[in-house]
C-alpha positions as CSV (number, residue, x, y, z in Angstrom):
1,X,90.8,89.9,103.2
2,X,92.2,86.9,104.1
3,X,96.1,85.6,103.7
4,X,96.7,82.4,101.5
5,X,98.7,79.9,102.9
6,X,101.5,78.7,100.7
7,X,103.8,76.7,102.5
8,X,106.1,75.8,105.5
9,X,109.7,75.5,106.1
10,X,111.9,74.2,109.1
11,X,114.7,75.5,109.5
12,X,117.2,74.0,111.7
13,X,120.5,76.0,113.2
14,X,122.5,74.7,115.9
15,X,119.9,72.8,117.4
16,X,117.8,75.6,117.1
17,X,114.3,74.8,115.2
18,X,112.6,77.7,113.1
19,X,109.2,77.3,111.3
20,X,108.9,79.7,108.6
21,X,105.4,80.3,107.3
22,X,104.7,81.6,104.2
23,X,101.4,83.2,102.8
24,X,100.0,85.7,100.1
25,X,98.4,88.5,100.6
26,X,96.6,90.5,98.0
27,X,99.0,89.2,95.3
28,X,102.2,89.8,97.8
29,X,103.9,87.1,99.7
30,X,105.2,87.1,103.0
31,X,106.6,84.7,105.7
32,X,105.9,84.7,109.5
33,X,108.3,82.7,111.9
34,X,108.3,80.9,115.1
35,X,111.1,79.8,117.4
36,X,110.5,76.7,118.7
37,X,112.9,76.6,121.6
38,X,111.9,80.3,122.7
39,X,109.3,82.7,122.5
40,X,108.8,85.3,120.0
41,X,106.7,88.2,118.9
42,X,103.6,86.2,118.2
43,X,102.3,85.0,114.9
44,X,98.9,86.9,115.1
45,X,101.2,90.0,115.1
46,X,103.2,89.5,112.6
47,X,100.6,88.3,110.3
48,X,98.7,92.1,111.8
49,X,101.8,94.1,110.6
50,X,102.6,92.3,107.3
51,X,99.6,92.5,105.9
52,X,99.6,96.6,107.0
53,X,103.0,97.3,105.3
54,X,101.4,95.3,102.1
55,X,98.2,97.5,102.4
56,X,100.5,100.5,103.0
57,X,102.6,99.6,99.5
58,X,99.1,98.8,97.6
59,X,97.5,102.4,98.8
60,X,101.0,104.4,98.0
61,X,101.2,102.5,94.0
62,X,97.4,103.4,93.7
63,X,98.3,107.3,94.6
64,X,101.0,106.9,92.3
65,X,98.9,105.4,89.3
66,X,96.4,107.7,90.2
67,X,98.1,110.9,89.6
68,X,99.6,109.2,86.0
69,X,102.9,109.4,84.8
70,X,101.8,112.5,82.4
71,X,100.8,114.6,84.7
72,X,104.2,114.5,86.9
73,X,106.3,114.8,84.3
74,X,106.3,115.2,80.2
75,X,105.4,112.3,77.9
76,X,108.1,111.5,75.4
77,X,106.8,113.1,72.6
78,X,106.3,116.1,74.3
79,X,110.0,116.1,75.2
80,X,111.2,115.3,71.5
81,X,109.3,117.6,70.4
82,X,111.0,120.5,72.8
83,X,114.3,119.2,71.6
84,X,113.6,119.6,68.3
85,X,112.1,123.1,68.7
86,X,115.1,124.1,70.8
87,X,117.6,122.8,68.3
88,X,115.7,124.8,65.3
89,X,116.2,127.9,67.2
């Protein structure tokens, strides 16, 4: 899947240019920056490692949704209804 590109910032610090790209990626945004004066980790990477901590977040929710809430721990009722049964005891 592909990133959607958003929009670009300059952003200027003691003579220092910075272009800060941002994109979306599978309903997350993120931003990727270049230095203009100096060389930095390049783009193509940090687009690369971005988008695998997004995939990363997406994969541990869906584990998480996939074992439902119910199943980890009791539903409200079930819990009133514990109370209740302790307190007429």
């Amino acid at each position: 899947m592909k990133a959607k590109f958003i929009r670009k910032h300059y952003y200027n610090y003691y003579g220092v240019t910075t272009v800060i790209l941002e994109y979306e990626y599978r309903e997350h945004t993120y931003t990727v920056e270049e230095n203009l004066s100096k060389g930095n980790e390049p783009l193509s990477w940090q687009h690369k490692n971005a988008q695998s901590y997004i995939d990363e977040i997406i994969e541990r929710e869906t584990k998480i949704d996939g074992v439902g809430p119910s199943k980890i721990k009791p539903t409200v009722d079930e819990a009133l209804n514990e109370l209740f049964k302790f307190w007429e005891a």
